[in-house]
BALO-867443 format. One record per residue (C-alpha): residue in one letter; x, y, z. Coordinates in steps of 0.5 Angstrom, whole numbers, plus 500, padded with zeros to 3 digits. Example, Ala and Ser with C-alpha at 12.3 -4.5 7.8 and 13.67 -1.06 7.14 Angstrom:
BEGIN
[atom a, [525, 491, 516]],
[atom s, [527, 498, 514]],
END
This chain:
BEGIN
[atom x, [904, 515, 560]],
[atom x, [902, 518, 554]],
[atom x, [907, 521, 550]],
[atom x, [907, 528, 545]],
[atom x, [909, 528, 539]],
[atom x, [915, 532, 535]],
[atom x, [909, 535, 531]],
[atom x, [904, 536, 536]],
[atom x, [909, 540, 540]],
[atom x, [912, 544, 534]],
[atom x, [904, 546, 534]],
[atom x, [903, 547, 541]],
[atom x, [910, 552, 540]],
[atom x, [907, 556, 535]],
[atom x, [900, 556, 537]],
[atom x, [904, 560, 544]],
[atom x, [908, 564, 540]],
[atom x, [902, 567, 536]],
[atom x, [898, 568, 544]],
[atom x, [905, 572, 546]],
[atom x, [905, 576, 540]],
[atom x, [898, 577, 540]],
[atom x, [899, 579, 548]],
[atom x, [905, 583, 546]],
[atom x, [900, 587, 541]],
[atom x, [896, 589, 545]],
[atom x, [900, 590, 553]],
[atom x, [905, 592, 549]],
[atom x, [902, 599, 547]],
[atom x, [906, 601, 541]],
[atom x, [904, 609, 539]],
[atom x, [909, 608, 532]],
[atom x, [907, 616, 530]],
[atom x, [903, 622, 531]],
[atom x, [896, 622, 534]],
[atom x, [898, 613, 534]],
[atom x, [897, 608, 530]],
[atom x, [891, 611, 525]],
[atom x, [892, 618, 526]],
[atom x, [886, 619, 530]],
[atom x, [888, 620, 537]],
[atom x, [885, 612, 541]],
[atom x, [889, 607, 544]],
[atom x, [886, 601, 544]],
[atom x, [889, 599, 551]],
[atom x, [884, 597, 556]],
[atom x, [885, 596, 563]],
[atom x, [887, 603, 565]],
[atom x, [886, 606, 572]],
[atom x, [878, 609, 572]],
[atom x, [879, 614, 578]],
[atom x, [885, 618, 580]],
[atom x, [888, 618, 587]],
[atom x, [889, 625, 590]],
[atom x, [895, 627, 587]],
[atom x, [895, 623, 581]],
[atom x, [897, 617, 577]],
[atom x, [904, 613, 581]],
[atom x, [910, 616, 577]],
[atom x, [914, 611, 574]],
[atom x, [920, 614, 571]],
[atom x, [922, 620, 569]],
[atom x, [927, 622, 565]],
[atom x, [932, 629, 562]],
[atom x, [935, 630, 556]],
[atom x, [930, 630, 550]],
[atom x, [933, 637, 549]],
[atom x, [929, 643, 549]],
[atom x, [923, 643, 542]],
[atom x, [915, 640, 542]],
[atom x, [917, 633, 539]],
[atom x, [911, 628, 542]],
[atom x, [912, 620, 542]],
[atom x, [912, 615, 538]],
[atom x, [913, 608, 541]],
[atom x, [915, 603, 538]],
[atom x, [919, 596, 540]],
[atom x, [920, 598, 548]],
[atom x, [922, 604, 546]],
[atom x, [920, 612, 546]],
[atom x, [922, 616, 540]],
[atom x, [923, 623, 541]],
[atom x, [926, 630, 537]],
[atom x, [930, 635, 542]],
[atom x, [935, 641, 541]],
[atom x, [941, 640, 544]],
[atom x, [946, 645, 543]],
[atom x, [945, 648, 536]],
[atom x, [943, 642, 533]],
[atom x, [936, 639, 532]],
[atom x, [937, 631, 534]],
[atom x, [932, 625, 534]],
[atom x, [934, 621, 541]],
[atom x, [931, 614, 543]],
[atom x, [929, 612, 550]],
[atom x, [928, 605, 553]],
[atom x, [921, 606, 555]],
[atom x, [921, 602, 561]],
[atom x, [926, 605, 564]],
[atom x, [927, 612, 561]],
[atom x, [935, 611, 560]],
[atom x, [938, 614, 553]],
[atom x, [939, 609, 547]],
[atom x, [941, 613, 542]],
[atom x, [942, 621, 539]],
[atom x, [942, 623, 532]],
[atom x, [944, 629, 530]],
[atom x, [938, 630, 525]],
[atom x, [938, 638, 523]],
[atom x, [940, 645, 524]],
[atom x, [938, 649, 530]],
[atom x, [930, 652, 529]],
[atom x, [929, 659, 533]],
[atom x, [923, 663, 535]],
[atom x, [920, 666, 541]],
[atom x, [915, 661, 543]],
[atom x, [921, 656, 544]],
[atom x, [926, 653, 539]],
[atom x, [927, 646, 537]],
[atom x, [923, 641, 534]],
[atom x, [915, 640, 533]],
[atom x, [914, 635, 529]],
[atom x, [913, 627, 533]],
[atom x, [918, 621, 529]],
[atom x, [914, 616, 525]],
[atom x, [916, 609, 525]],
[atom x, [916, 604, 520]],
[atom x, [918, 597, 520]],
[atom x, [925, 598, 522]],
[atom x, [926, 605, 520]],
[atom x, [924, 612, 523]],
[atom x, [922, 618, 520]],
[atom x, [923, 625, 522]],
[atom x, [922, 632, 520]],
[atom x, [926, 638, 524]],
[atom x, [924, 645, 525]],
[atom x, [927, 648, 519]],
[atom x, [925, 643, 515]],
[atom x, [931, 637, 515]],
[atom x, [927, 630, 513]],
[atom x, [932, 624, 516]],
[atom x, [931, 617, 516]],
[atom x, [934, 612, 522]],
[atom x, [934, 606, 523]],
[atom x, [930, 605, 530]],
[atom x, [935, 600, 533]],
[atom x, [942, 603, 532]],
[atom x, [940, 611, 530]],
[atom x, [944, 610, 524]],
[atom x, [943, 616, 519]],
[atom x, [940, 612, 512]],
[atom x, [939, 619, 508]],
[atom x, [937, 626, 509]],
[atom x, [935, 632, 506]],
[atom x, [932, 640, 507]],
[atom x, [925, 640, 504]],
[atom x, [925, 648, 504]],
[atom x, [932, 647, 500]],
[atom x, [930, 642, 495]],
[atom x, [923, 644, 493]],
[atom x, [923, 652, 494]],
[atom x, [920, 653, 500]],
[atom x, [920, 658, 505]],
[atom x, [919, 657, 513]],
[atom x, [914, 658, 517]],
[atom x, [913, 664, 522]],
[atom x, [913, 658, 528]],
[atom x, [917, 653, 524]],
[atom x, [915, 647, 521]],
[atom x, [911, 643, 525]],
[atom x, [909, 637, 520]],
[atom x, [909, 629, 522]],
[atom x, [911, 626, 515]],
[atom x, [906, 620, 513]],
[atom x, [908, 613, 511]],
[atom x, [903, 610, 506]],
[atom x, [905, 604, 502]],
[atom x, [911, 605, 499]],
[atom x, [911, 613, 500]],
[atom x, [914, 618, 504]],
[atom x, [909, 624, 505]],
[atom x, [911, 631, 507]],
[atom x, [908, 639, 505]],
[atom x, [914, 642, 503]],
[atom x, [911, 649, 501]],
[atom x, [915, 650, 494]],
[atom x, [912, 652, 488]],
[atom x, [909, 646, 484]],
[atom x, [911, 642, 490]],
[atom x, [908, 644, 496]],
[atom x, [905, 636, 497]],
[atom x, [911, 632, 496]],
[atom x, [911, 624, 495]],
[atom x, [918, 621, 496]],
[atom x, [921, 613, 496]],
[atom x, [921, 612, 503]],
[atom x, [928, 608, 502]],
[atom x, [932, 613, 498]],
[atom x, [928, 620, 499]],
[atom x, [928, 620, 492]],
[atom x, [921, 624, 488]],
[atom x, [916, 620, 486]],
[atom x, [912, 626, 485]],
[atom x, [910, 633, 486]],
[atom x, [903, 637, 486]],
[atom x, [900, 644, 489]],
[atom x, [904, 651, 491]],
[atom x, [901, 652, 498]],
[atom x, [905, 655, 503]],
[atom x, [907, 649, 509]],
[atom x, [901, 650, 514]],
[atom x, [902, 647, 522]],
[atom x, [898, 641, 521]],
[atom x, [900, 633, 519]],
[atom x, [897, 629, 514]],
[atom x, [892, 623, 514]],
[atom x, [890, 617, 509]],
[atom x, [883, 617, 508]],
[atom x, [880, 611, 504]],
[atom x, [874, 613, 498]],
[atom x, [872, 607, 493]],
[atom x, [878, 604, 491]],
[atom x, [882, 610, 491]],
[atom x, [887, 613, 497]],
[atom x, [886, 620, 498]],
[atom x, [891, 624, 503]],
[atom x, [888, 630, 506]],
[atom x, [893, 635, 508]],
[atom x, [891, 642, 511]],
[atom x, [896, 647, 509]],
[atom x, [897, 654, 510]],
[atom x, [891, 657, 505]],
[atom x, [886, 650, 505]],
[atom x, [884, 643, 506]],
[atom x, [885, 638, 500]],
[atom x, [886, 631, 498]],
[atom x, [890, 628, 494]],
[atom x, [890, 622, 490]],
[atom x, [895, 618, 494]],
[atom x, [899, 614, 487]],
[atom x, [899, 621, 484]],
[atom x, [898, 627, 487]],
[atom x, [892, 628, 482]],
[atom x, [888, 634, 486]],
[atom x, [881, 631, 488]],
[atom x, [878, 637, 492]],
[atom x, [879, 642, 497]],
[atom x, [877, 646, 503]],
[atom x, [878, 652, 504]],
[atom x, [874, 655, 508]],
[atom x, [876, 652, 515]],
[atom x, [883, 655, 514]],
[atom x, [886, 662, 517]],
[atom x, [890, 667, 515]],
[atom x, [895, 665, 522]],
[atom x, [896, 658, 522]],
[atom x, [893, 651, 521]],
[atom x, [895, 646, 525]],
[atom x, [890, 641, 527]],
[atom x, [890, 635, 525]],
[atom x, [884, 633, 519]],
[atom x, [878, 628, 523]],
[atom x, [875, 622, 518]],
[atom x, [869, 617, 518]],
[atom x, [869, 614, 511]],
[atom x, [868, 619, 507]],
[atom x, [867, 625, 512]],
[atom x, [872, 629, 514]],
[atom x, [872, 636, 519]],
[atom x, [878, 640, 518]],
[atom x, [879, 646, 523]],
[atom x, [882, 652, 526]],
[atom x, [883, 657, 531]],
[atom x, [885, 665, 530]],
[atom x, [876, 666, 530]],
[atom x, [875, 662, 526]],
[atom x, [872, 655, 526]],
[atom x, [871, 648, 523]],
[atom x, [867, 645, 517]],
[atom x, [865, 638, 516]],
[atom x, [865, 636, 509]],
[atom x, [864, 630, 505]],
[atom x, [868, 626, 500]],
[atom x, [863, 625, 494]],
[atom x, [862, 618, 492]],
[atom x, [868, 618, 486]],
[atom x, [872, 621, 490]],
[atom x, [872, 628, 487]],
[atom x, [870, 634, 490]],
[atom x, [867, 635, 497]],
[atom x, [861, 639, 499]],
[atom x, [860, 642, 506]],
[atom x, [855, 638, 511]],
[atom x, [856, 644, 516]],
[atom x, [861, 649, 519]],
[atom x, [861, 652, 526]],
[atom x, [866, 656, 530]],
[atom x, [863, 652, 536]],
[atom x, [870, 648, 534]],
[atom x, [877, 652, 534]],
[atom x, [882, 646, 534]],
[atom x, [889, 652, 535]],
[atom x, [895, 647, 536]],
[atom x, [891, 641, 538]],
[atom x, [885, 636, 534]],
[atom x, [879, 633, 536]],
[atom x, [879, 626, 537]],
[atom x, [872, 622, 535]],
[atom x, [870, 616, 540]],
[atom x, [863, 613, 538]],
[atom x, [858, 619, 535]],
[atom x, [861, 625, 538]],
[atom x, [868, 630, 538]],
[atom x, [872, 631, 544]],
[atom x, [876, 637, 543]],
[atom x, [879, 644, 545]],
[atom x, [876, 649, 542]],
[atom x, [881, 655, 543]],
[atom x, [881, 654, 551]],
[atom x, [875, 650, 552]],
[atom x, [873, 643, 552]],
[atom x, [868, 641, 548]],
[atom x, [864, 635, 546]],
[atom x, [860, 635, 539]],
[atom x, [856, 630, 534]],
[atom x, [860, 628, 528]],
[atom x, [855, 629, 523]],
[atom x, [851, 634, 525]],
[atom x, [856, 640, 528]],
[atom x, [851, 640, 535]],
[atom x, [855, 642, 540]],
[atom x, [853, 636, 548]],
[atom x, [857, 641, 553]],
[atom x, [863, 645, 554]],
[atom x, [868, 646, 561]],
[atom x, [873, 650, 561]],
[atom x, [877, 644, 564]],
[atom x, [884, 643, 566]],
[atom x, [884, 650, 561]],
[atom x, [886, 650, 554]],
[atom x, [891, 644, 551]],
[atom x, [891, 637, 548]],
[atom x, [888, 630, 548]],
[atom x, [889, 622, 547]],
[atom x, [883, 617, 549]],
[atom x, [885, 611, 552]],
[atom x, [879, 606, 555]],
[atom x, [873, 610, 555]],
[atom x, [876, 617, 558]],
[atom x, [880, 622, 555]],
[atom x, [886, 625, 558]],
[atom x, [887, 632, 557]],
[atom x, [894, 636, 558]],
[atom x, [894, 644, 559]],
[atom x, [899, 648, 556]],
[atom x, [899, 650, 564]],
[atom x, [902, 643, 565]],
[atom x, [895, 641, 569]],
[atom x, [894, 634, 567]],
[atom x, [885, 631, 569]],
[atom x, [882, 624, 567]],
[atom x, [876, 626, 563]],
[atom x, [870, 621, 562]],
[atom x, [869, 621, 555]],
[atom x, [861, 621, 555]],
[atom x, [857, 626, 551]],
[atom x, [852, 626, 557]],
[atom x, [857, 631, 561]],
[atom x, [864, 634, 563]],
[atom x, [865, 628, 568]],
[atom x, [873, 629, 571]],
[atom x, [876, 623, 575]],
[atom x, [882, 626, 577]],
[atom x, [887, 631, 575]],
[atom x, [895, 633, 578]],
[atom x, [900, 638, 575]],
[atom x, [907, 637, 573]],
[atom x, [913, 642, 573]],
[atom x, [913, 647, 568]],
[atom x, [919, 650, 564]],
[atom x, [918, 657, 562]],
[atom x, [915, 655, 555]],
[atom x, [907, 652, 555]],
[atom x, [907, 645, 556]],
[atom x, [906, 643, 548]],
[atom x, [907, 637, 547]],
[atom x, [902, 633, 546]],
[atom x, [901, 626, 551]],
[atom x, [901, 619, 550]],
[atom x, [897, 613, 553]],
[atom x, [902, 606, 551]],
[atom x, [904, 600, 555]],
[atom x, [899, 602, 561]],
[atom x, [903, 609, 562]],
[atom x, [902, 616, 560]],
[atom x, [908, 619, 557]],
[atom x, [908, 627, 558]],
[atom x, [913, 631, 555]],
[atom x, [916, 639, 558]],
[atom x, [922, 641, 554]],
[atom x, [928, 637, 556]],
[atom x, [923, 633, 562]],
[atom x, [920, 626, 559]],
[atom x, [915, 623, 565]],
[atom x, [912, 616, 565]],
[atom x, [906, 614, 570]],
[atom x, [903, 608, 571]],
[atom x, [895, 609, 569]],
[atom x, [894, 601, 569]],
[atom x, [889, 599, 574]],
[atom x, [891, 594, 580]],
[atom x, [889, 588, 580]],
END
């Protein structure tokens, strides 16, 4: 009989862990932030139901106590990470993701109030082994994700001079590098970059007022440029040092900004509701200045962002679905849909969530509105704002302090 050598079974061990890992990767599912891993609103997961049956995708566990607020998921290292209002404390709680139980709550931040609903709406970001999250009235907390233990906290508002906004601040910080990046809206510091360790101030730039909308990394050259879209414009920023390179302002209303910037190379399209629409700009090729390819009001992006799949947008503009080409503004169709809400792609199909709580399968196709199921979900009494996740072969939804989890993988 042959025999294995020490080192032949020693390689045979990595060779095993480095597949499992890879598998972990890709069944796993994490969603470590807004709009996942690239901020582009696309799960990488495959092997996701098709057709939905009658009354929608199995529940696979549904859970209370994520507090009342609009926080979405991230979702990392198996389990759910969300923000929440208990009481009058504003906190960042952790959910086993395959059973929906309670891991952690952390008292994060002071109550935020308003008439369409108080609580957070920022998403938690995951980095490594820490957390980062943002509250309504501006409280930046960093948690460790596996104890919740709180590693350093500051009010953005208070410690660079700026003032809230009407429905509360709504950002998702960024991580890039080493760096902490967040629109605190003070004078001289409405874009802040901070040491993610610490907290403390790497650099300052800008006074725009806060807008509603999260940040994303776009590369140009050799140059990473952050572009925000506050509450007067869309600019990008030199990520090393908050040098100003370009700004937008025509995408931005007089209301709220609050979609979520949608880049391709140097090409970004930034847009807002209120009547107003969207713009595709390109970066120019030192990274400095931009110029207008087109705008249209065909793509009102109000809460939600546009996902980009292949050459076409998908997107609500104001409460209607629509398909558009990137690059030219020429709009493919449009259906009212499960009515005006949000979206995340996942395996060749969007899923789209009404602010009425009514959830469909949409084929992402640019030759047509093709639905593949749609079910509902009950409601609290505020819309249903929080935006879905697709990780792990499941949907997550979120109504205030009610998490769903269904199972979309298909069976073999």
């Amino acid at each position: 009989m042959k025999t294995i050598s020490i080192k032949t079974l020693m390689s045979l061990a990595v060779i095993a862990l480095f597949l499992s890992t890879e598998i972990a990767a890709q069944v796993g599912g994490d969603w470590p932030q807004w709009r996942g891993a690239n901020r582009d609103g696309i799960s990488k997961e495959t092997g996701l139901l098709k057709q939905w049956p009658e009354n929608g995708p199995p529940l696979a566990w549904k859970a209370t106590g994520a507090g009342a607020g609009y926080s979405s998921f991230a979702i990392a290292k198996g389990r759910l990470f969300t923000m929440g209002l208990r009481g009058d404390r504003e906190y960042v709680i952790a959910f086993d993701a395959a059973s929906g139980k309670e891991a952690w709550a952390t008292a994060s931040g002071t109550r935020f109030r308003n008439d369409r609903g108080d609580g957070p709406r920022g998403t938690p970001t995951v980095d490594g082994q820490t957390l980062y999250a943002l509250g309504g009235s501006g409280d930046l907390s960093a948690l460790d994700v596996r104890t919740g233990r709180l590693i350093w906290t500051m009010n953005v508002l208070e410690k660079f001079g700026g003032s809230n906004i009407t429905w509360g601040i709504s950002e998702s910080p960024l991580v890039v590098g080493e760096k902490l990046l967040v629109n605190a809206g003070g004078l001289g510091a409405s874009i802040v970059a901070l040491n993610k360790k610490d907290g403390s101030l790497i650099w300052k730039s800008q006074s725009d007022r806060a807008g509603y909308s999260s940040a994303i990394p776009v590369q140009v050259g050799n140059t990473t440029q952050v572009v925000f879209f506050t509450h007067t414009r869309g600019l990008g920023l030199d990520v090393k040092d908050g040098k100003l390179l370009w700004d937008y302002p025509r995408a931005a209303n007089n209301v709220a900004n609050a979609a979520t910037p949608v880049a391709r190379g140097n090409r970004v399209f930034i847009s807002s509701d209120y009547g107003n629409g969207g713009g595709l700009v390109e970066i120019k090729a030192n990274g400095q200045g931009v110029s207008e390819v087109y705008f249209t009001k065909e793509m009102r992006n109000h809460h939600s962002s546009s996902i980009l799949i292949g050459d076409h947008m998908y997107g609500f503009s104001s409460g209607i679905l629509t398909a558009m080409r990137f690059d030219t503004g020429e709009v493919a169709w449009k259906d009212r849909s499960v009515g005006k809400g949000s979206l995340v792609y996942a395996d060749g199909h969007l899923y789209a969530l009404s602010e009425n709580g009514v959830v469909g399968l949409v084929e992402a196709t640019p030759t047509g509105y093709q639905e593949k199921g749609r079910f509902r979900i009950q409601q609290d009494s505020l819309p249903t704002w929080a935006h879905p996740v697709i990780a792990g072969g499941r949907l997550y939804l979120r109504d205030q302090d009610t998490i769903y989890a269904y199972d979309v993988r298909e069976k073999k």
